[in-house]
C-alpha positions as CSV (number, residue, x, y, z in Angstrom):
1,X,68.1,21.6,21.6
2,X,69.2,24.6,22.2
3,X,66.8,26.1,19.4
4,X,64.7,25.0,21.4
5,X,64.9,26.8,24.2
6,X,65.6,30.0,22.5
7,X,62.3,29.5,20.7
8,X,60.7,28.6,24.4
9,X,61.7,31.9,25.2
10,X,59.9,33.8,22.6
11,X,56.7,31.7,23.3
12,X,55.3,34.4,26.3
13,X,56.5,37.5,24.3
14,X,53.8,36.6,22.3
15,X,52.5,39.6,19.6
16,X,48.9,40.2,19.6
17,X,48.8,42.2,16.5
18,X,47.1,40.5,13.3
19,X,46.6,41.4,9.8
20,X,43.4,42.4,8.7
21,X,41.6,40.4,6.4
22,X,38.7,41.8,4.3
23,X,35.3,40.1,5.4
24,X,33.0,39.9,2.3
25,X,29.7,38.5,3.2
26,X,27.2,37.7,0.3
27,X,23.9,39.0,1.4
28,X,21.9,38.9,-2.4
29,X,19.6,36.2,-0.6
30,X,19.0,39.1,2.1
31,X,18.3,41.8,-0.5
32,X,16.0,39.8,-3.2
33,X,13.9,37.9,-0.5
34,X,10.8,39.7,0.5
35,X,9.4,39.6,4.5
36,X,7.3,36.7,3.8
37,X,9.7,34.8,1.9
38,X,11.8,35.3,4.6
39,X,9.5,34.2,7.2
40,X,8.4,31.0,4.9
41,X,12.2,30.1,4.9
42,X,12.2,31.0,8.9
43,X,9.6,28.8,9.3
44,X,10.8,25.8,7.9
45,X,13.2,24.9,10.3
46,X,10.1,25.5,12.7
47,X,8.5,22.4,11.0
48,X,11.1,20.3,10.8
49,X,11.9,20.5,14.5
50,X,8.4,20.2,15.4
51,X,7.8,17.4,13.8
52,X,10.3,15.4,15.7
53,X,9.4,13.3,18.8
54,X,10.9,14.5,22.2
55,X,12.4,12.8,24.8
56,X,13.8,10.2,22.9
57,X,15.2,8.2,25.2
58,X,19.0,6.2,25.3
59,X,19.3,2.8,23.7
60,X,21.6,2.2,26.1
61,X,20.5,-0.6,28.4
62,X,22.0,-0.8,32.4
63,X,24.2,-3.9,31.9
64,X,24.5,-5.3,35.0
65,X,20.6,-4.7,34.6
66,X,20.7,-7.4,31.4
67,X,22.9,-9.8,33.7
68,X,20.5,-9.9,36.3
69,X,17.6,-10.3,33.7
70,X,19.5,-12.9,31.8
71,X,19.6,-14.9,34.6
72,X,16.4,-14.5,35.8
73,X,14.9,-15.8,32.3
74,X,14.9,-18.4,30.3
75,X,18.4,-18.7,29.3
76,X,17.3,-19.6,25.8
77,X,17.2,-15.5,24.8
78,X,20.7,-15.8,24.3
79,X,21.2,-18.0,22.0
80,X,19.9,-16.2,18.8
81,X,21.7,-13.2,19.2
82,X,24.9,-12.9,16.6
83,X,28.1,-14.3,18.7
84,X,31.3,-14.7,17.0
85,X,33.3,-18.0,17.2
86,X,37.1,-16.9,16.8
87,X,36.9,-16.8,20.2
88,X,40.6,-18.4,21.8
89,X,38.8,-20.3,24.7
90,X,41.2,-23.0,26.0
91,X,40.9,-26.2,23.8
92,X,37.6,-25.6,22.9
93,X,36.5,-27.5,19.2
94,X,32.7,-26.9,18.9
95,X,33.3,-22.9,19.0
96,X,31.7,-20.7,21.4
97,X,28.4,-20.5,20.3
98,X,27.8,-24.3,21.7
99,X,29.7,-23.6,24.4
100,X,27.0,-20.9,25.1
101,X,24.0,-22.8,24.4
102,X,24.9,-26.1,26.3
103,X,26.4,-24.4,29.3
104,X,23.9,-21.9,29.5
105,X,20.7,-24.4,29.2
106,X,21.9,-26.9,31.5
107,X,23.0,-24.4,33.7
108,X,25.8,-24.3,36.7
109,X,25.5,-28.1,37.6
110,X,28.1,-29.5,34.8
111,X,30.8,-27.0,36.0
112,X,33.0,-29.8,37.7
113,X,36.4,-31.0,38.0
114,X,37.5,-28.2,40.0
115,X,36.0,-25.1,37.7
116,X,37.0,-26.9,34.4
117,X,33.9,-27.6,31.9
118,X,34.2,-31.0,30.2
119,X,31.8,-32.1,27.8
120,X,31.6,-33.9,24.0
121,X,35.5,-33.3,23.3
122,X,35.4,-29.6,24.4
123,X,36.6,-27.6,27.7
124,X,37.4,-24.5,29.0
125,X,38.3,-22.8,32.4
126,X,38.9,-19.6,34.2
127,X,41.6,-18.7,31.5
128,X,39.3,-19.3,29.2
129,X,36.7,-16.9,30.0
130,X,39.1,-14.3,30.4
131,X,40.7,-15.0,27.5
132,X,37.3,-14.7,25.8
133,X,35.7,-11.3,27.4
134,X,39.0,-9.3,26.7
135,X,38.3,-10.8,22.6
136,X,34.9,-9.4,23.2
137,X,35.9,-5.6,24.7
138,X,38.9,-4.9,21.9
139,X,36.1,-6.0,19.0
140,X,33.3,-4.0,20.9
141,X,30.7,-6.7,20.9
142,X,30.1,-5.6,24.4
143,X,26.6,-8.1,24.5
144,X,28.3,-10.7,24.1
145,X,31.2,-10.3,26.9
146,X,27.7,-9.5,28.8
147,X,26.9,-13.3,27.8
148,X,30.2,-14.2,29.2
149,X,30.0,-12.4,32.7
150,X,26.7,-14.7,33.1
151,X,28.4,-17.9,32.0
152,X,31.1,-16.6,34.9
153,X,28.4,-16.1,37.8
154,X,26.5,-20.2,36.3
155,X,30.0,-21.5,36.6
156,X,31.7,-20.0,39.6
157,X,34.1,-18.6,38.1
158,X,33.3,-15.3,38.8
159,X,36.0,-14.7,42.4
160,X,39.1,-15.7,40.0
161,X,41.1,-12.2,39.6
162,X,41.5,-12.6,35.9
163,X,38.0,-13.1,34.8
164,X,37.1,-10.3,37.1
165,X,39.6,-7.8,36.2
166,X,38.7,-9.0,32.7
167,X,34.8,-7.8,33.2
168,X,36.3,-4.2,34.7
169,X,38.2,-3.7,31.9
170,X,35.0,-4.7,30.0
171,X,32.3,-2.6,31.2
172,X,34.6,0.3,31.8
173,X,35.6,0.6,27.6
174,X,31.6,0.2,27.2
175,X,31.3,3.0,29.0
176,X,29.6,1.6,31.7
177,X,31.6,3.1,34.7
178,X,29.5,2.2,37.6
179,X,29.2,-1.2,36.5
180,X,32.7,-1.8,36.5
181,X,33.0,-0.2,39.7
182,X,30.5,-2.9,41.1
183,X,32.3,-5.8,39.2
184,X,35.5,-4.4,41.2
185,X,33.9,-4.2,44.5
186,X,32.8,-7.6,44.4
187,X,36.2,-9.1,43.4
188,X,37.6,-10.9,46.5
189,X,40.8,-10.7,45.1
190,X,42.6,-7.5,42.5
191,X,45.7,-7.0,40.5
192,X,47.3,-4.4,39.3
193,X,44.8,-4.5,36.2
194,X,41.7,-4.2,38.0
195,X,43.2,-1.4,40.0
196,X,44.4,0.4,37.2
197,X,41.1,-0.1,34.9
198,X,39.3,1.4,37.6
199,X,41.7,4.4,37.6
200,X,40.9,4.9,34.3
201,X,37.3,4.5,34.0
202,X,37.1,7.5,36.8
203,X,39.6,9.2,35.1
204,X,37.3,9.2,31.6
205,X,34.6,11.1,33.4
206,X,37.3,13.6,35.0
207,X,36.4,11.9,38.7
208,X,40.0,13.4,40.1
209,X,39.0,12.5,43.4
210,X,37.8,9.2,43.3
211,X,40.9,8.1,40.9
212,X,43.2,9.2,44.2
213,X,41.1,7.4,46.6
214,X,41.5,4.2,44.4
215,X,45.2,4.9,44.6
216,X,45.6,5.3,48.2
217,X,43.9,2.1,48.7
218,X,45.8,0.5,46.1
219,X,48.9,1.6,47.4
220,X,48.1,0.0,50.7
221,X,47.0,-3.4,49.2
222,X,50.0,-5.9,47.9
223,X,49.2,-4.5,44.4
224,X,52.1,-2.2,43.1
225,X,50.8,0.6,40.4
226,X,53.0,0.5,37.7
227,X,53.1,2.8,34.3
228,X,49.9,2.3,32.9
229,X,48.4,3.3,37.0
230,X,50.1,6.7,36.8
231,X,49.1,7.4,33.0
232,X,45.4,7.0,34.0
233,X,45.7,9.3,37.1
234,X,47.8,12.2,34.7
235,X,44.8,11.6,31.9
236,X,42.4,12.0,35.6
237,X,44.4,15.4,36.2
238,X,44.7,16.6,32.6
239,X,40.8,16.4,32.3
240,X,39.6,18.5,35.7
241,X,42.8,20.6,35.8
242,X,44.2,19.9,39.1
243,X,47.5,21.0,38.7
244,X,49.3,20.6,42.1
245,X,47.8,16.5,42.2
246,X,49.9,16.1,38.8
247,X,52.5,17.5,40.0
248,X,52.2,14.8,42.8
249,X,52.3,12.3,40.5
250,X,54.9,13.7,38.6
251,X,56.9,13.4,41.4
252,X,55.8,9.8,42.7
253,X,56.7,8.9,38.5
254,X,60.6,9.6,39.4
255,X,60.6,8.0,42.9
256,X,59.7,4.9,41.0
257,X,62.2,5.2,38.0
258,X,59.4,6.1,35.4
259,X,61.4,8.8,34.4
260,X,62.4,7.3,31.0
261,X,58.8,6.1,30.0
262,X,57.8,7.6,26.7
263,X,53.5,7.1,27.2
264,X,54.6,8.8,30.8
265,X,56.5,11.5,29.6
266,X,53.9,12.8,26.9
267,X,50.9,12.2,29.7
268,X,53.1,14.7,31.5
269,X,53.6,17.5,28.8
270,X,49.8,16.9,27.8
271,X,48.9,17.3,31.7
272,X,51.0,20.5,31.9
273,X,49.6,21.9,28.7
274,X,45.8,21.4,29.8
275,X,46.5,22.8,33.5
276,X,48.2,26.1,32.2
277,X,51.6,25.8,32.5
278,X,53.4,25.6,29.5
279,X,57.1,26.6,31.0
280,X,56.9,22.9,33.2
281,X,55.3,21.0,29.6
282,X,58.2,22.8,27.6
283,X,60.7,21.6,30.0
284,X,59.9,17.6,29.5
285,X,59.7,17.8,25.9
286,X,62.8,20.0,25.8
287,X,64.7,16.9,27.8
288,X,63.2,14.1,26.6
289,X,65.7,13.4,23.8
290,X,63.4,9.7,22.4
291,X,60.4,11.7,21.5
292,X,58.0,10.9,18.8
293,X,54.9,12.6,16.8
294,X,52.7,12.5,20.3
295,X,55.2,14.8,21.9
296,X,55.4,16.9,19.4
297,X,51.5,16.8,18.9
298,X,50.9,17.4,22.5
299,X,53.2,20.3,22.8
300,X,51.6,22.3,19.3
301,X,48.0,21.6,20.6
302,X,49.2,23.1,23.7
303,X,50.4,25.9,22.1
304,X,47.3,26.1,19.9
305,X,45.2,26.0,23.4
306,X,46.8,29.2,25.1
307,X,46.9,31.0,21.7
308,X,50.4,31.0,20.8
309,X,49.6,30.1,16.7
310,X,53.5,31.5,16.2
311,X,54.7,29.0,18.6
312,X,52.6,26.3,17.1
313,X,53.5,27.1,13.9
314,X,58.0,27.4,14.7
315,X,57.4,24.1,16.0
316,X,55.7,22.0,13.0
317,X,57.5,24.1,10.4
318,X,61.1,24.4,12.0
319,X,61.8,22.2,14.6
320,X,59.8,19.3,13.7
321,X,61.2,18.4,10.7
322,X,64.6,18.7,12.0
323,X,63.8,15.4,14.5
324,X,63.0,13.6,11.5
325,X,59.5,13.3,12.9
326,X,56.9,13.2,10.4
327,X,53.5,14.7,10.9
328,X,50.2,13.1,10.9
329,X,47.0,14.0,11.1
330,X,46.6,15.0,14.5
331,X,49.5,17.4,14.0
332,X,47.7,19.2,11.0
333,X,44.5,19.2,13.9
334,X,47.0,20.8,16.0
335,X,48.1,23.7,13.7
336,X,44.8,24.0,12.4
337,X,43.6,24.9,15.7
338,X,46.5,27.1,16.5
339,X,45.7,29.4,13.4
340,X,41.8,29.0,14.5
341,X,42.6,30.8,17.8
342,X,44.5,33.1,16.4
343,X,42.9,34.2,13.3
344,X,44.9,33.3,11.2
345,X,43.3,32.7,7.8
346,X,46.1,32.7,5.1
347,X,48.0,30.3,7.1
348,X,44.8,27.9,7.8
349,X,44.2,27.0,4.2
350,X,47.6,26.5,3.4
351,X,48.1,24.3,5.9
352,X,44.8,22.7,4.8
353,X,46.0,22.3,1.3
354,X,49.3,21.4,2.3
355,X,47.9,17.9,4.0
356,X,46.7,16.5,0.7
357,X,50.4,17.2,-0.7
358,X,52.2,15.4,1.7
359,X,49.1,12.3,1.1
360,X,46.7,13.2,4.3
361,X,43.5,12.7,3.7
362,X,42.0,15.8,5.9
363,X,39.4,14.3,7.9
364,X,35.9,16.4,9.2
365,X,38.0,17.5,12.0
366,X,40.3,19.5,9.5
367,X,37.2,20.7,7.7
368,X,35.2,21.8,11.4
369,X,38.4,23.5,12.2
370,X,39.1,25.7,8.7
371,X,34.9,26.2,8.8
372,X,35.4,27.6,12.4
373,X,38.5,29.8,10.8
374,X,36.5,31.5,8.1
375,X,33.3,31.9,9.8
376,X,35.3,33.5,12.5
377,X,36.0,36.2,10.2
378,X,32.8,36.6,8.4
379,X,33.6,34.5,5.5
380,X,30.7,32.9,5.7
381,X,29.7,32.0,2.1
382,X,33.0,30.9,1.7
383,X,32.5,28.5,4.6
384,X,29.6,27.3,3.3
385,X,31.0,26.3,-0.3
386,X,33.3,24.6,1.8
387,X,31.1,22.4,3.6
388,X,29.2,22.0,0.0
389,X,32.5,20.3,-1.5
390,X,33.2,18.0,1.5
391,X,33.7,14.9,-0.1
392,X,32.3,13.1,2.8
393,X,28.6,14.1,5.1
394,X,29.1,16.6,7.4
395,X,28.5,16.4,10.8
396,X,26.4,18.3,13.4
397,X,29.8,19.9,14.4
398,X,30.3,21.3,11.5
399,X,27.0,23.0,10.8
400,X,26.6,24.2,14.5
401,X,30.4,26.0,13.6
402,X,28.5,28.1,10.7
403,X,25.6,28.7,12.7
404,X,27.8,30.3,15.7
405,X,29.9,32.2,13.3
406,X,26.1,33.6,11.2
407,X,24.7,34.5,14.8
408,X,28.3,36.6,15.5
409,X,27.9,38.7,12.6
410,X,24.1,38.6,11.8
411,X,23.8,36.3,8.7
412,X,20.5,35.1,9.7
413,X,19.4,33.1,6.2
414,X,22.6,31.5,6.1
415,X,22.0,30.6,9.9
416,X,18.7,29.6,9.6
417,X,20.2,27.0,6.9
418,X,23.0,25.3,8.8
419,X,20.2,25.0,11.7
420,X,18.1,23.4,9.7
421,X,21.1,20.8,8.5
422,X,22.4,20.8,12.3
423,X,18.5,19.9,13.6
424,X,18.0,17.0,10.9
425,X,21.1,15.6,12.6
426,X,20.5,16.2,16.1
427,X,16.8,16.8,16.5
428,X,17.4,17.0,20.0
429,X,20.1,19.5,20.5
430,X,19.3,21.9,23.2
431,X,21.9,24.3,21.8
432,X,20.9,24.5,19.1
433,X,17.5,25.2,20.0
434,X,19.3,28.0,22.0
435,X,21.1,29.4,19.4
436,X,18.5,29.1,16.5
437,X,16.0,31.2,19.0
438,X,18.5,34.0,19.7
439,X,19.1,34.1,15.8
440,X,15.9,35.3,15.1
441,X,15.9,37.5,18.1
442,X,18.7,39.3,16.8
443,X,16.5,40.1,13.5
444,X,13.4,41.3,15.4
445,X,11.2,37.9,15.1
446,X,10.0,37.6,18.1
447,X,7.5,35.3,17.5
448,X,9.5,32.2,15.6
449,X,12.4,32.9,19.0
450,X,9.0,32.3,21.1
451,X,8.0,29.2,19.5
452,X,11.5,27.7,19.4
453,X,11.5,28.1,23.2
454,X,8.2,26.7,24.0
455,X,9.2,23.6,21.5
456,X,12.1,23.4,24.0
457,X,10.0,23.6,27.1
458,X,7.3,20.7,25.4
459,X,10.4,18.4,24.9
460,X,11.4,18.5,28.7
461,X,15.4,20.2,26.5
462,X,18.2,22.3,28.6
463,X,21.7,23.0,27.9
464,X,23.7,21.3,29.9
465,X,25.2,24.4,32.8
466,X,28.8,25.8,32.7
467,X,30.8,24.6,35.2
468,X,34.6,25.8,36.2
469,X,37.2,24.3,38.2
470,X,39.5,25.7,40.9
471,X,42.4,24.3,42.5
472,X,43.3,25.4,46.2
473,X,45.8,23.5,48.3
474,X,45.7,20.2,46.5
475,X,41.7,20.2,46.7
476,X,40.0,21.0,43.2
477,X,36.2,22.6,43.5
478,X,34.3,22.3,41.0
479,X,31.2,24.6,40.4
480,X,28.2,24.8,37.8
481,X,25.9,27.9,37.0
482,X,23.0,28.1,39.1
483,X,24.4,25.5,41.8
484,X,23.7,26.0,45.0
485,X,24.8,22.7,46.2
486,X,28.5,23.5,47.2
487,X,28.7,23.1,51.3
488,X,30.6,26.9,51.7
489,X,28.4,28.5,49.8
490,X,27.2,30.7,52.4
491,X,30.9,31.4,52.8
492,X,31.2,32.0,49.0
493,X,28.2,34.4,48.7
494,X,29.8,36.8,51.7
495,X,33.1,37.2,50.1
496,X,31.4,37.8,47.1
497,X,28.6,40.6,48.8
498,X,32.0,42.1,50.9
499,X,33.5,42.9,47.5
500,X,30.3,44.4,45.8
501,X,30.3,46.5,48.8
502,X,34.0,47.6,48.3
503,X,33.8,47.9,44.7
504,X,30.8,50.7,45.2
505,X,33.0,52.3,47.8
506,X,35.7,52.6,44.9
């Protein structure tokens, strides 16, 4: 691997100089359209935004919410709903939709023979019901593992550690964190797999701190974490960026003979890539010798992160194909990215065209990323032709790519098109609200920007604030614009007035 490490070496020495590349922009829209054409066009957008209801709100119900309302009501409810019946409940013959309706309607007082359900030739226990709500979360029919978790709390079976860890691990994949987290505090008994589905449901919504609490109390209970445990708290540090915690995992990986753990090992170089230190990702990939396409995807989408496209690049063109690896679609993503950052457009769209040659499909990801390239560099109507010939229906990514890039370099009809595509998608989007209003406030129309912002306002919409993350002694802050909530804030604001002060001394 010595290559390797020669080419690890040349990764910081990085060149910023780029070729230019002419940026031809087709503007015979612009010239032929008169001023009230133009506002006609401008206005259209106007409609179709106003014409949409605000404040839609989520179909997403509160799940423990339908529990407690399930079994408030008649039980009946249940019963139409679509349930299916390849369900591996233990010895059960009439399938689980009679299983359902008989249990359900006569209620908790059958459960006998110490937690096992015995009726007409069927039966099922504890096992059972676990068996059945991990079949419901890896098919997604959430509802119906929802259905389950009632028939648990009617039969009593609700304190046995594998049913419960089973309901964590359901609600936390349905994205339904806080139910799981009350499913877990309510178990009188955990394994490792309720402890490490909790991890991971914290570590989803980048909840560092709470995934290291979990851990320390973990550690201190007769559950031992094992690979999976330390995976979810890498993916915990990997999302907020706390650094010197992953290194602390990291390190407690090794104490417990992890070392040679593949899913560990590229949780590590992913962690390292994402927190900024590319020399510590380099040097697990580097020594892993059993690596396979996620290594070598995490370490080019690292490089593509911090800019290094010629990094990115030696890798999938050089060394990759000496491992014998062979690229998927993620690694075109990853290269695609890398010449994004960089600029680089020649090498984008052969490396788009080169997918299809080696039999990858590119996906809309490939197509956002090579949109992003060329409106980057003001090839906007080339972008656009682009999008035109996607064989499948783009997506609000997409268009909201073209109308960033027509906003950079003043396009405004071709903007005001890909907001109009990008609204009739997400009616709702506050950024693009944002972005459509400043589009016409770069061209002087004041009054369309005005409206836009008032629709906004009506609608109860706001972009979500920017928010940063800092690290200091193994603590990570986090901080969002126009937050006063942080406790040192008055701290923070005098540092911040003692500099001013020394800077106008300067």
């Amino acid at each position: 691997m010595s290559c390797l490490r020669k080419h690890h070496c040349r990764a910081f020495s990085y060149i910023q100089s780029r070729s230019s590349y002419t940026r031809s922009l087709n503007r015979d829209l612009t010239k032929e359209a008169t001023e009230v054409e133009r506002r006609a066009r401008a206005l259209r957008v106007l409609d179709i935004i106003s014409s949409k209801s605000g404040g839609a709100s989520s179909n997403r119900q509160n799940h423990f919410g339908f529990v407690q309302e399930f079994l408030q009501t008649d039980s009946r409810r249940f019963i139409g709903s679509a349930i299916s019946d390849d369900f591996d409940l233990s010895r059960t013959k009439n399938g689980v939709s009679s299983v359902l309706k008989e249990v359900m309607l006569e209620g908790s007082s059958s459960f006998v023979n110490g937690g096992m359900q015995q009726r007409d030739g069927w039966s099922f226990d504890a096992y059972g019901l676990s068996s059945a709500v991990r079949s419901c979360g890896s098919s997604g029919d959430f509802r119906t593992g929802y259905g389950f978790h009632c028939l648990a709390i009617k039969g009593g079976f609700i304190s046995d550690v594998y049913v419960g860890s089973s309901l964590v691990v359901l609600y936390r994949d349905s994205g339904d964190v806080e139910s799981a987290h009350k499913v877990f505090e309510e178990m009188p008994e955990r394994n490792v797999v309720s402890w490490t589905a909790m991890v991971s449901g914290f570590a989803q919504e980048w909840r560092v701190d709470l995934c290291f609490k979990l851990y320390s109390k973990m550690r201190d209970s007769t559950s031992d974490p094992n690979d999976y445990t330390f995976t979810a708290l890498l993916s915990a540090c990997t999302g907020s960026g706390a650094l010197g915690q992953g290194r602390s995992v990291h390190c407690q990986t090794l104490r417990m003979g992890f070392k040679s753990y593949l899913h560990i090992s590229n949780a590590l170089i992913s962690m390292y890539c994402k927190c900024g230190d590319l020399k510590d990702a380099f040097r697990i990939f580097d020594l892993f010798s059993n690596k396979d396409v996620v290594s070598w995807n995490s370490m080019i989408a690292g490089y593509a992160q911090h800019g290094l496209a010629t990094q990115a690049i030696e890798l999938f063109e050089v060394m990759m194909p000496k491992s014998g690896t062979k690229p998927d679609a993620i690694t075109y993503l990853g290269v695609l990215s890398s010449c994004r950052h960089a600029g680089l457009v020649k090498e984008g769209r052969k490396f788009f065209n080169l997918m299809e040659e080696h039999g990858l499909k590119p996906e809309l990801n490939h197509y956002s990323c090579l949109v992003d390239l060329l409106g980057r560099f003001g090839l906007l109507q080339e972008a656009l032709k682009l999008i035109e010939d996607i064989p499948m229906e783009p997506n609000s990514v997409i268009w909201g790519s073209l109308l960033f890039s027509c906003r950079v370099h003043g396009d405004v009809w071709t903007g005001i098109r890909a907001a109009e595509e990008r609204l009739m998608l997400e009616p709702e989007c506050a950024a693009t609200h944002v972005q459509l209003a400043n589009l016409y406030a770069s061209v002087q129309y004041w009054k369309e920007a005005a409206t836009v912002r008032k629709m906004m306002k009506d609608k109860g919409l706001r972009t979500n604030p920017g928010c940063s993350w800092i690290e200091i002694n193994n603590n990570v802050f986090m901080f969002k614009a126009e937050d006063g909530s942080n406790c040192r804030m008055p701290d923070i604001a005098l540092v911040l007035h003692c500099l001013v002060d020394h800077m106008e001394f300067l």
